[in-house]
Structures are given as structure tokens and as C-alpha cells.
C-alpha positions in Angstrom: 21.7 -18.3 -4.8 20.7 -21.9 -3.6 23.4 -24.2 -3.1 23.8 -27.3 -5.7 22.6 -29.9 -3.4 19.4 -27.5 -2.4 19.1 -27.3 -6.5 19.0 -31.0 -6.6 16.8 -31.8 -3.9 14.4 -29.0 -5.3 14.8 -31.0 -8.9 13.7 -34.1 -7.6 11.0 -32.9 -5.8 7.4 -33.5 -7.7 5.9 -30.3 -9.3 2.7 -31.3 -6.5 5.5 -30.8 -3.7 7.2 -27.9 -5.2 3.7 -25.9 -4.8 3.1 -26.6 -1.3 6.8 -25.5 -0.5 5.9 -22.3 -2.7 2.2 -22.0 -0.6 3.9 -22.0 2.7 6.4 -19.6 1.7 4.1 -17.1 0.7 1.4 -18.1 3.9 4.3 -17.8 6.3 5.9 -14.0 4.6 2.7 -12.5 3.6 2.3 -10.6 7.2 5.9 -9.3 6.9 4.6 -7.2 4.0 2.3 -5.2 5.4 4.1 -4.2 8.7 5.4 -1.0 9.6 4.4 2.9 8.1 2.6 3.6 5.5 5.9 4.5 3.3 7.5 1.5 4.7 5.4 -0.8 3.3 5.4 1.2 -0.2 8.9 1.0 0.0 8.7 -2.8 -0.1 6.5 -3.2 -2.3 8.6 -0.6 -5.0 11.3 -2.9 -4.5 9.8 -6.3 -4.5 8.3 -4.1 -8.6 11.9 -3.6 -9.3 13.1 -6.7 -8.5 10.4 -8.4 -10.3 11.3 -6.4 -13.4 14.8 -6.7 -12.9 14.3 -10.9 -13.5 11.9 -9.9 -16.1 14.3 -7.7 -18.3 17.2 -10.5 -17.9 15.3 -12.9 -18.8 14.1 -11.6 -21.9 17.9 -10.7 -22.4 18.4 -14.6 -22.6 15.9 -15.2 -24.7 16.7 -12.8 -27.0 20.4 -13.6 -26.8 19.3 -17.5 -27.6 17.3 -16.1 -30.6 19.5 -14.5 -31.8 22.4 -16.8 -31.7 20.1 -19.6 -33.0 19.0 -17.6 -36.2 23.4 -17.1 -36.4 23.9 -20.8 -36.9 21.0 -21.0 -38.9 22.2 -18.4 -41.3 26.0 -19.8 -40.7 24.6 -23.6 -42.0 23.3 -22.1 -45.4 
């Protein structure tokens, strides 16, 4: 979890600076992926696929929550 003033910072920063922060990330842990064994590196990968889906499902949990809720004060307002 970032800290507020890390959110802030990250908030002000322009969409142009936000992908070059993103780029190096990704330039600087891309090596770390594919070192060690064979099943080590398989092994990161299945949990970088659960993690992933993990966001995935809970975002489409608040989505769905929103939508839901929103079509309850719809229905509440007739």
C-alpha cells in the first residue's frame, strides 16, 4: 500500500511522467523474472497469473457492487 503523500505526489504527476516511472520499473525488474530454475521462474510467473486475477476478480466485485447499488436508488426514486 503506498503511503498518502506517495498517492499524492503520484496524483500530481502528469500521465507523460507517470509512464516513464512505469517504463523504468518494468526495464529495471524484468531480469529478476527470469532468474533461477526452470520451476522457479514458473513459479513466479503462476503467481504474478494469480495475482493479476486476484485484482481482476475484485475489481469486477466493485463494479458490480456499484451497479448494483446504483440500479437500487434508481428503483428506490420511482
Amino acid at each position: 500500500m503506498l503511503s498518502r503523500e506517495t498517492l499524492e505526489i503520484y496524483r500530481r504527476t502528469t500521465p507523460g511522467g507517470r509512464l516513464k516511472v512505469a517504463l523504468e520499473m518494468i526495464r529495471e525488474n524484468t531480469p529478476r523474472l527470469f532468474r533461477g530454475t526452470d520451476a522457479e521462474i514458473e513459479r513466479q510467473f503462476e503467481i504474478l497469473r494469480w495475482q493479476n486475477n486476484e485484482r481482476n476478480r475484485n475489481m469486477l466485485t466493485a463494479i458490480a457492487r456499484t451497479r448494483y447499488g446504483s440500479e437500487t436508488a434508481q428503483e428506490s426514486d420511482k
